[in-house]
N, CA, C and O atoms as a GROMACS GRO file, in nm:
protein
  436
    1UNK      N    1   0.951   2.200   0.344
    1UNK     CA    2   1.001   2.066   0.321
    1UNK      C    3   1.086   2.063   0.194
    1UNK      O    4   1.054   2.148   0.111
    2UNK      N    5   1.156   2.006   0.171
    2UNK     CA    6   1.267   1.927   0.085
    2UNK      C    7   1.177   1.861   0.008
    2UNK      O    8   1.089   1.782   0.044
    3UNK      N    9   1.218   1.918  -0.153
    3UNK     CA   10   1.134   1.834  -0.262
    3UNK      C   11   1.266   1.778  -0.350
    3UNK      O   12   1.258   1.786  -0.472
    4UNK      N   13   1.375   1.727  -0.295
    4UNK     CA   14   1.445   1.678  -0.408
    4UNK      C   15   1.437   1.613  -0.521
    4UNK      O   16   1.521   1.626  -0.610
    5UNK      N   17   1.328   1.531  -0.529
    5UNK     CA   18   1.287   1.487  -0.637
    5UNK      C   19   1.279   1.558  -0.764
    5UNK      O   20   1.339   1.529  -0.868
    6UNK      N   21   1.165   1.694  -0.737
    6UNK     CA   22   1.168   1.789  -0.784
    6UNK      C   23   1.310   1.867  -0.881
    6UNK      O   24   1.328   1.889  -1.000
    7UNK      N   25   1.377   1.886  -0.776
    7UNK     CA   26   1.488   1.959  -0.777
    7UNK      C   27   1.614   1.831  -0.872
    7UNK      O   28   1.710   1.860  -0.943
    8UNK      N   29   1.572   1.729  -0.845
    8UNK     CA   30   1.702   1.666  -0.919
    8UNK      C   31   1.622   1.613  -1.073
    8UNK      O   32   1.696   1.610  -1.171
    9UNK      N   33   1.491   1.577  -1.091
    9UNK     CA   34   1.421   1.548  -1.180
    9UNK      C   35   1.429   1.377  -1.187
    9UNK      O   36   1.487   1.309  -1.272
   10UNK      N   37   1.351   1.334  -1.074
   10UNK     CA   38   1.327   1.208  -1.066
   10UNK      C   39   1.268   1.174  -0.951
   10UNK      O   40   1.290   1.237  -0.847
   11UNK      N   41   1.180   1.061  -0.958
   11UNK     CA   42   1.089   1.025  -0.890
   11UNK      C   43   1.160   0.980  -0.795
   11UNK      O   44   1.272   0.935  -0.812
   12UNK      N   45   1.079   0.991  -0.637
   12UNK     CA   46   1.147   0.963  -0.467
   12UNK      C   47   1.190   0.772  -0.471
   12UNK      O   48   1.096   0.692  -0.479
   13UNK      N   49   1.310   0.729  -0.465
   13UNK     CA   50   1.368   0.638  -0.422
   13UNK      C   51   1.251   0.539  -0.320
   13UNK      O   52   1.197   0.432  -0.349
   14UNK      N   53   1.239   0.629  -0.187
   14UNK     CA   54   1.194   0.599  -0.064
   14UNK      C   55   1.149   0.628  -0.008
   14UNK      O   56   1.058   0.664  -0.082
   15UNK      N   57   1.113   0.660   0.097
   15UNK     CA   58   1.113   0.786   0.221
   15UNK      C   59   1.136   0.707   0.350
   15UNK      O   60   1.098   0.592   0.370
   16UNK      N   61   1.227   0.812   0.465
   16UNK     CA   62   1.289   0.702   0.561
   16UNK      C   63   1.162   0.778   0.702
   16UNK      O   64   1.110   0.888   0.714
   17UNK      N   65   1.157   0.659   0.779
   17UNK     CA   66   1.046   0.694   0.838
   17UNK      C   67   1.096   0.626   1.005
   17UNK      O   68   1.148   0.515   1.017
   18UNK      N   69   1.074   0.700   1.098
   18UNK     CA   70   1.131   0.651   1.242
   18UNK      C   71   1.024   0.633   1.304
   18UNK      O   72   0.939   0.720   1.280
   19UNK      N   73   0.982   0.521   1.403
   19UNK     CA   74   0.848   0.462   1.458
   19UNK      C   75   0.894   0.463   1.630
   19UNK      O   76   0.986   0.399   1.681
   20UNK      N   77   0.820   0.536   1.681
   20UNK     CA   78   0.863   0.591   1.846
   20UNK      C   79   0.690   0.530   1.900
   20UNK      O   80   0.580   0.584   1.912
   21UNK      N   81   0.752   0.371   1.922
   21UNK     CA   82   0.683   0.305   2.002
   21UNK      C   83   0.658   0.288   2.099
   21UNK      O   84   0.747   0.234   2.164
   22UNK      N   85   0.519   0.320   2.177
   22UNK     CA   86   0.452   0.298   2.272
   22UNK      C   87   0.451   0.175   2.326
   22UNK      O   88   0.396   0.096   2.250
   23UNK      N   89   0.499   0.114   2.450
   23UNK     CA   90   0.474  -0.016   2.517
   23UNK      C   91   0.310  -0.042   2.499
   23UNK      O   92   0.232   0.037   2.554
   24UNK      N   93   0.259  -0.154   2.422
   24UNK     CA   94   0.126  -0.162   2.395
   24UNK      C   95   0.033  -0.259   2.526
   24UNK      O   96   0.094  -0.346   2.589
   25UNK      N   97  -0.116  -0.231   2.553
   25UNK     CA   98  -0.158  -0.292   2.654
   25UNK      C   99  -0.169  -0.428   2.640
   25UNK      O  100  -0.237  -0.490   2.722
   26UNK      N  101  -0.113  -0.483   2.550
   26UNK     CA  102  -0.112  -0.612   2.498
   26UNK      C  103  -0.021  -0.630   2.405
   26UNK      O  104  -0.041  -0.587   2.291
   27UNK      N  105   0.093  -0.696   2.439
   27UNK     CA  106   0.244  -0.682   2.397
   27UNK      C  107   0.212  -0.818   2.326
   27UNK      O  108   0.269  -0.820   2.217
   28UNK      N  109   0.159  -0.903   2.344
   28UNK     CA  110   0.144  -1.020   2.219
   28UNK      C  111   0.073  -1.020   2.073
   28UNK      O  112   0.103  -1.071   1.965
   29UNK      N  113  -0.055  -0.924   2.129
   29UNK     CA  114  -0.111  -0.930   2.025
   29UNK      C  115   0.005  -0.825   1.944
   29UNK      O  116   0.105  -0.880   1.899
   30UNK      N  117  -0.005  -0.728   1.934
   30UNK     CA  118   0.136  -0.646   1.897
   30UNK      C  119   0.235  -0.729   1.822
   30UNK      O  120   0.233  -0.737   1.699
   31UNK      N  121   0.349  -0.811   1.924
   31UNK     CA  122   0.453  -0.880   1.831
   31UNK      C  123   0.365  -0.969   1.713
   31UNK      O  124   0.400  -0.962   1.595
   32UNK      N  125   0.263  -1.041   1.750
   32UNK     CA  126   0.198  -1.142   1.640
   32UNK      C  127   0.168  -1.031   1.558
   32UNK      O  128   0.207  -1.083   1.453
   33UNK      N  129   0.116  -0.882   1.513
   33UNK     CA  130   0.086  -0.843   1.434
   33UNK      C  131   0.199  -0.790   1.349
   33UNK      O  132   0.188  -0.797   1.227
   34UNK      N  133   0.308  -0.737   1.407
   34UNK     CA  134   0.397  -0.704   1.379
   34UNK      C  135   0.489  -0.802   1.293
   34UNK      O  136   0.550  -0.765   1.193
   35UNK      N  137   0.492  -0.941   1.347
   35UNK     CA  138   0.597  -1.046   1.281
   35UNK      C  139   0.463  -1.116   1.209
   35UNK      O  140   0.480  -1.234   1.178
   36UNK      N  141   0.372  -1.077   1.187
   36UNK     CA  142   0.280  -1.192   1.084
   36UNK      C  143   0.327  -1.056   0.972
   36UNK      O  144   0.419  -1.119   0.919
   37UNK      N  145   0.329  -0.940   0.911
   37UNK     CA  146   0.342  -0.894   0.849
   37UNK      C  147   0.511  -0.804   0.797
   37UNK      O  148   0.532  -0.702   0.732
   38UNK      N  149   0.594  -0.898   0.858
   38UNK     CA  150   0.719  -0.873   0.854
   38UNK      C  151   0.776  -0.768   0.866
   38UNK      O  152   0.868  -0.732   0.792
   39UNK      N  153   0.726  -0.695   0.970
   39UNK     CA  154   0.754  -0.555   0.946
   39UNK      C  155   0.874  -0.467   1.070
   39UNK      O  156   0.875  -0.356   1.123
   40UNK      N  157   0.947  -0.566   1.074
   40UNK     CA  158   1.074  -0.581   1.195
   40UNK      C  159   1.195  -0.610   1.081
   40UNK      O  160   1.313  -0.613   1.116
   41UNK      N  161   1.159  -0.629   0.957
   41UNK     CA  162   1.276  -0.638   0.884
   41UNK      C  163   1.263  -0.532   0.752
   41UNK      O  164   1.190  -0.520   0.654
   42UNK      N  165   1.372  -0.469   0.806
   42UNK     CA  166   1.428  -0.369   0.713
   42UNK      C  167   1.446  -0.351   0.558
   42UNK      O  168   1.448  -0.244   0.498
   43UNK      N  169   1.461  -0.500   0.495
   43UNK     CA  170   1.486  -0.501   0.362
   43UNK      C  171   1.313  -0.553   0.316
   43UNK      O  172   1.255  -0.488   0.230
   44UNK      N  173   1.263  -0.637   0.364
   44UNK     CA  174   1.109  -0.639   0.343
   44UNK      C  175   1.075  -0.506   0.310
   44UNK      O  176   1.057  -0.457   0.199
   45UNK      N  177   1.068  -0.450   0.436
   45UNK     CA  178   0.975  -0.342   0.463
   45UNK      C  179   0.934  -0.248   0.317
   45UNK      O  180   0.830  -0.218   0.258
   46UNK      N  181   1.135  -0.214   0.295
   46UNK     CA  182   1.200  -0.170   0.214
   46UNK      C  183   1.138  -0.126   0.046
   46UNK      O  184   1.100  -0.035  -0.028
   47UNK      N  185   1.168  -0.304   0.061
   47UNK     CA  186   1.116  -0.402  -0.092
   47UNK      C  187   0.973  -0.358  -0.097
   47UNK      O  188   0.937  -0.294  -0.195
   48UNK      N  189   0.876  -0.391   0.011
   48UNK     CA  190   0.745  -0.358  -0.012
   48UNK      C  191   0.676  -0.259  -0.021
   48UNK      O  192   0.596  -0.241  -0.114
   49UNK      N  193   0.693  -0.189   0.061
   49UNK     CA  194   0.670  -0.044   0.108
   49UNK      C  195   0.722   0.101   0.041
   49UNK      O  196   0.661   0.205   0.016
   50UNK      N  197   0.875   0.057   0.023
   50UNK     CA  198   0.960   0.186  -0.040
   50UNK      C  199   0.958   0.277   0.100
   50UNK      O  200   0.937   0.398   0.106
   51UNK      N  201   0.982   0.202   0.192
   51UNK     CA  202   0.994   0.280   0.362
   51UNK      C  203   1.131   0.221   0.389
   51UNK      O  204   1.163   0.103   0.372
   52UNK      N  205   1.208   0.323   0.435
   52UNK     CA  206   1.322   0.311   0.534
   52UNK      C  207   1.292   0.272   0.653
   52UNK      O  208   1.315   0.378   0.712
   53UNK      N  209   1.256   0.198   0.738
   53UNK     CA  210   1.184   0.200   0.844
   53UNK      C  211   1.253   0.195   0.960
   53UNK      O  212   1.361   0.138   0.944
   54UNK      N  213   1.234   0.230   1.061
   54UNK     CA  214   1.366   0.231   1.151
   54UNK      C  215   1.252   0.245   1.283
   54UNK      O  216   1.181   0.346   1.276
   55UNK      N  217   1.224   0.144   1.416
   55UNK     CA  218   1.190   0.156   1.551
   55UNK      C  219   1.255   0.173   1.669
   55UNK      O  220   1.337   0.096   1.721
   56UNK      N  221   1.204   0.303   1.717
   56UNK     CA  222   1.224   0.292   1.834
   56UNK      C  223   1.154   0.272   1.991
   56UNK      O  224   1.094   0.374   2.025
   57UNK      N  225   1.151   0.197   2.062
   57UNK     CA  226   1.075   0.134   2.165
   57UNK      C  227   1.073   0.270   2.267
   57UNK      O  228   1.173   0.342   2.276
   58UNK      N  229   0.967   0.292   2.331
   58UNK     CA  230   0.984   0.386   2.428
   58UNK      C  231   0.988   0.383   2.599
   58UNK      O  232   0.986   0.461   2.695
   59UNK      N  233   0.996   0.219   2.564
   59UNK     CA  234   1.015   0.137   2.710
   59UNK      C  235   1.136   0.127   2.712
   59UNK      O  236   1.185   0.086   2.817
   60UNK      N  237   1.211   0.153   2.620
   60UNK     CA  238   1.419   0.152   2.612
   60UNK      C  239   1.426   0.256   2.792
   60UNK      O  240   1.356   0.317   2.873
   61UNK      N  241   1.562   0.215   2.767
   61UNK     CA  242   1.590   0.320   2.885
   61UNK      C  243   1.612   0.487   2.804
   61UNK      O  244   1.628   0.511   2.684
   62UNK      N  245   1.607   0.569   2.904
   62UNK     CA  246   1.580   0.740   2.842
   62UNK      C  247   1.709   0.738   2.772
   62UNK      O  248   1.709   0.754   2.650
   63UNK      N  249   1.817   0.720   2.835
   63UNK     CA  250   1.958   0.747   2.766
   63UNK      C  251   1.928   0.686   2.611
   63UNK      O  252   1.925   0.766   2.517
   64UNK      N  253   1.912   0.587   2.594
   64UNK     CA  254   1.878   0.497   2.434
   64UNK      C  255   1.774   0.597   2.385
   64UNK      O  256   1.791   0.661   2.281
   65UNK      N  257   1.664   0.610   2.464
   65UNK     CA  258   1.584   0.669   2.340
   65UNK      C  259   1.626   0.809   2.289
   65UNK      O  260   1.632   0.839   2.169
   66UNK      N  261   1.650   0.883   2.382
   66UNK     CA  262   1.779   1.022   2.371
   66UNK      C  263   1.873   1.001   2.278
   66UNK      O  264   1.905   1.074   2.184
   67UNK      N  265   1.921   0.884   2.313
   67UNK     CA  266   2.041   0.859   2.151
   67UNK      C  267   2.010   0.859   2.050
   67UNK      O  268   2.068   0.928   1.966
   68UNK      N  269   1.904   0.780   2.023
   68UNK     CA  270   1.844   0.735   1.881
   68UNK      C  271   1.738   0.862   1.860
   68UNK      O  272   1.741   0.899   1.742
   69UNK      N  273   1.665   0.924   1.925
   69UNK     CA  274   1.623   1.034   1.883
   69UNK      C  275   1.737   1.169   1.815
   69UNK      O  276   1.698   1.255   1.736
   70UNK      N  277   1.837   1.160   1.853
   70UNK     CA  278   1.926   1.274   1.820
   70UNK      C  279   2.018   1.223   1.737
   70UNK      O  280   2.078   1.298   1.660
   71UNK      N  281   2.042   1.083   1.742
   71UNK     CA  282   2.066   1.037   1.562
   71UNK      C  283   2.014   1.032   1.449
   71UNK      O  284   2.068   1.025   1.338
   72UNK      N  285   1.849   1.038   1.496
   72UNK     CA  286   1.785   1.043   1.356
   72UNK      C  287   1.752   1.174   1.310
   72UNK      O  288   1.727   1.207   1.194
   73UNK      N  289   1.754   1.254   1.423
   73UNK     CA  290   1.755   1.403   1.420
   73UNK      C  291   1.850   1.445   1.285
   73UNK      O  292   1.827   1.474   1.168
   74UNK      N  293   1.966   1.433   1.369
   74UNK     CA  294   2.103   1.448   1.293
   74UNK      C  295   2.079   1.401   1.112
   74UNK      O  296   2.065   1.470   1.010
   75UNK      N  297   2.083   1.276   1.133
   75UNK     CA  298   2.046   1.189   1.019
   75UNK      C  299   1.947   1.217   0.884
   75UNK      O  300   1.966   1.186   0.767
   76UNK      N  301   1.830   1.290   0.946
   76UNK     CA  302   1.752   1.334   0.885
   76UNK      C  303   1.710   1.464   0.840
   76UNK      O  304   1.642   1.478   0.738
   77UNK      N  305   1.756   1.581   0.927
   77UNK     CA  306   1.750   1.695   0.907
   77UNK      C  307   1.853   1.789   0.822
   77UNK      O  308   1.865   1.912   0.822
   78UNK      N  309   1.919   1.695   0.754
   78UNK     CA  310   2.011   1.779   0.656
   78UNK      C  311   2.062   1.688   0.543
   78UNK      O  312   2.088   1.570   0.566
   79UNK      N  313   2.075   1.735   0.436
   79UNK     CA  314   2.127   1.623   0.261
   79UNK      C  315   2.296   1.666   0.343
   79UNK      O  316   2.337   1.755   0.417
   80UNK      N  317   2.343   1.562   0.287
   80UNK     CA  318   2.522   1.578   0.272
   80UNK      C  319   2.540   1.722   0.248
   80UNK      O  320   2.635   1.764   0.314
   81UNK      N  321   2.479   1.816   0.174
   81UNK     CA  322   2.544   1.900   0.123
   81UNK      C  323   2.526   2.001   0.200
   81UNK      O  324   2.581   2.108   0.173
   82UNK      N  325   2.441   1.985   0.318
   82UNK     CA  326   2.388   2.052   0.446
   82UNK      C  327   2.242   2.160   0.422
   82UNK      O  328   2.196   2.260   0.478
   83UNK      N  329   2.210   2.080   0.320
   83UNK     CA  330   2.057   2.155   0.292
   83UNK      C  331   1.956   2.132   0.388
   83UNK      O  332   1.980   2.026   0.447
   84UNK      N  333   1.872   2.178   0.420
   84UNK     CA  334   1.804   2.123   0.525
   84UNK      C  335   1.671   2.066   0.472
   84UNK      O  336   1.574   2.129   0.430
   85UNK      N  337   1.689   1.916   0.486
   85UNK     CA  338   1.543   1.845   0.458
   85UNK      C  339   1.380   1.882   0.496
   85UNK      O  340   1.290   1.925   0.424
   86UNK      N  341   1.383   1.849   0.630
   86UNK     CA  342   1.278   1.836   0.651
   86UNK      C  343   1.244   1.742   0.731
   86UNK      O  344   1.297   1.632   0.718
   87UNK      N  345   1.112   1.774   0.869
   87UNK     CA  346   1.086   1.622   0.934
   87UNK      C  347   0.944   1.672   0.897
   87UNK      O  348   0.920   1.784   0.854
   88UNK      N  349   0.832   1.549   0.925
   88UNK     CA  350   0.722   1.531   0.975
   88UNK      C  351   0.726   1.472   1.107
   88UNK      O  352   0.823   1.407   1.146
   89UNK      N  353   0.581   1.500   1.204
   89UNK     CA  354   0.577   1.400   1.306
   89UNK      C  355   0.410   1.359   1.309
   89UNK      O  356   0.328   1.422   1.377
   90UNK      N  357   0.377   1.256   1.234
   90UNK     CA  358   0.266   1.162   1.207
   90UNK      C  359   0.184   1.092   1.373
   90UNK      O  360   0.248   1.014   1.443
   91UNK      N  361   0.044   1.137   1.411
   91UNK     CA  362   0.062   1.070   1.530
   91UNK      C  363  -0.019   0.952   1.461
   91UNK      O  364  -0.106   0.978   1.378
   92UNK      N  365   0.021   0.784   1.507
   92UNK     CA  366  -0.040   0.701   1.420
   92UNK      C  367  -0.180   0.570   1.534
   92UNK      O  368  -0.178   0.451   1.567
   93UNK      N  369  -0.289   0.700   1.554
   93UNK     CA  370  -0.376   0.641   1.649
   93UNK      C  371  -0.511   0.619   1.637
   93UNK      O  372  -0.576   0.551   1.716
   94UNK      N  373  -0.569   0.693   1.507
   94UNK     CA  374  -0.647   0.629   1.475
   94UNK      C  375  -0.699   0.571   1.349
   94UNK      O  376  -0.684   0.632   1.243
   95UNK      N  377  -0.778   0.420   1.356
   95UNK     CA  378  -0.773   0.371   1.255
   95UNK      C  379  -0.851   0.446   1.105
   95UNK      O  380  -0.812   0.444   0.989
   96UNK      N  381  -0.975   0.508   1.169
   96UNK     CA  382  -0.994   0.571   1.061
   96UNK      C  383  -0.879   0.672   0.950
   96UNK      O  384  -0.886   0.718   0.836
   97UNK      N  385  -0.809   0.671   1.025
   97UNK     CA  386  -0.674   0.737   0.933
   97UNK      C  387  -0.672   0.636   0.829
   97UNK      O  388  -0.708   0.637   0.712
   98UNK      N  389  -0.612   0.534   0.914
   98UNK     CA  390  -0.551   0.379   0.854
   98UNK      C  391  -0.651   0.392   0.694
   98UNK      O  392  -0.605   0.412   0.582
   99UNK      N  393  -0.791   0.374   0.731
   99UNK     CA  394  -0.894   0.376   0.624
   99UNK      C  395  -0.885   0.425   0.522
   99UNK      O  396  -0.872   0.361   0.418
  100UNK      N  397  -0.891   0.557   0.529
  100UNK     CA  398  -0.891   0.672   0.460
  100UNK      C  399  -0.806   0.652   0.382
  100UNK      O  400  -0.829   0.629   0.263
  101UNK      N  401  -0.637   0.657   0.458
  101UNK     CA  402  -0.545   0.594   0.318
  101UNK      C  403  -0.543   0.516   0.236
  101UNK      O  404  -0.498   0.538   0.124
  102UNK      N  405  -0.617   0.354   0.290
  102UNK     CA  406  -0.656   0.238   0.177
  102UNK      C  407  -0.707   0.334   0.089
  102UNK      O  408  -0.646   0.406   0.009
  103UNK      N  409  -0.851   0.324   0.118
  103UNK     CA  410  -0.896   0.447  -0.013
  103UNK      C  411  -0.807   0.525  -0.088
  103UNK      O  412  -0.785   0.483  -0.202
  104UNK      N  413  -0.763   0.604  -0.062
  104UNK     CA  414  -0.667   0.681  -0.149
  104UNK      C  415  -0.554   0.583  -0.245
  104UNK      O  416  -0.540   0.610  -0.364
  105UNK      N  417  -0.514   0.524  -0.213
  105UNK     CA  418  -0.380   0.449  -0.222
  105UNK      C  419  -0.473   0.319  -0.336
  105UNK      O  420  -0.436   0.293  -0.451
  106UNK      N  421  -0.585   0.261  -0.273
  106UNK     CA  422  -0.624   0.125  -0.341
  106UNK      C  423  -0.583   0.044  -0.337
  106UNK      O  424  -0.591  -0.029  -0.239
  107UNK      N  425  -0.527   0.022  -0.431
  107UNK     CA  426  -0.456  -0.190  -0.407
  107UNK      C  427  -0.288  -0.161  -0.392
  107UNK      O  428  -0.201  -0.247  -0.380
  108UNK      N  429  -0.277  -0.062  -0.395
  108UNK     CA  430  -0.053  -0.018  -0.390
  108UNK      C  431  -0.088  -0.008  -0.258
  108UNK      O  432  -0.176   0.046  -0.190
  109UNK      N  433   0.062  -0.117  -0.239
  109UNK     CA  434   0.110  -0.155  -0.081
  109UNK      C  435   0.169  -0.030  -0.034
  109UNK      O  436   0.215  -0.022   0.079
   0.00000   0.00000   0.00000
């Protein structure tokens, strides 16, 4: 992985993060959780989080999700200068995860 921080001598800006969403068995409760915590807007997210956040639906048609997968590909796997970053792929399913991080993290959003 890519430690630029490191390498330039300053603490990470952000980190940009792509969300490859599952059609949920309950698409209401979902949007209400999603828009009670503003998390469909980019500069929120941003402001709060220090996340780039970027979704993609996986109920899109294949061509869309094919696009946007190989843009963020593109997008993410190399600095301008053609260094090669780095991906993770996070699976985000169970809550005890969720937990574990409060703990770690504490009261920082």
């Amino acid at each position: 992985m890519e430690d630029i921080e490191a390498q330039e001598g300053r603490d990470p800006r952000d980190i940009d993060a792509v969300t490859f969403v599952v059609n949920p068995s309950n698409p209401a409760a979902l949007a209400g959780a999603i828009m009670a915590g503003n998390l469909l807007s980019r500069p929120h997210v941003k402001a709060t989080y220090r996340v780039d956040h970027f979704w993609v639906p996986l109920g899109s048609s294949p061509v869309l999700v094919v696009d946007l997968t190989r843009y963020w590909c593109g997008l993410f796997s190399h600095r301008r200068d053609r260094v090669w970053k780095g991906m993770l792929r996070i699976e985000l399913v169970d809550k005890a995860d969720d937990d574990a991080a409060r703990a770690v993290l504490g009261s920082k959003p």
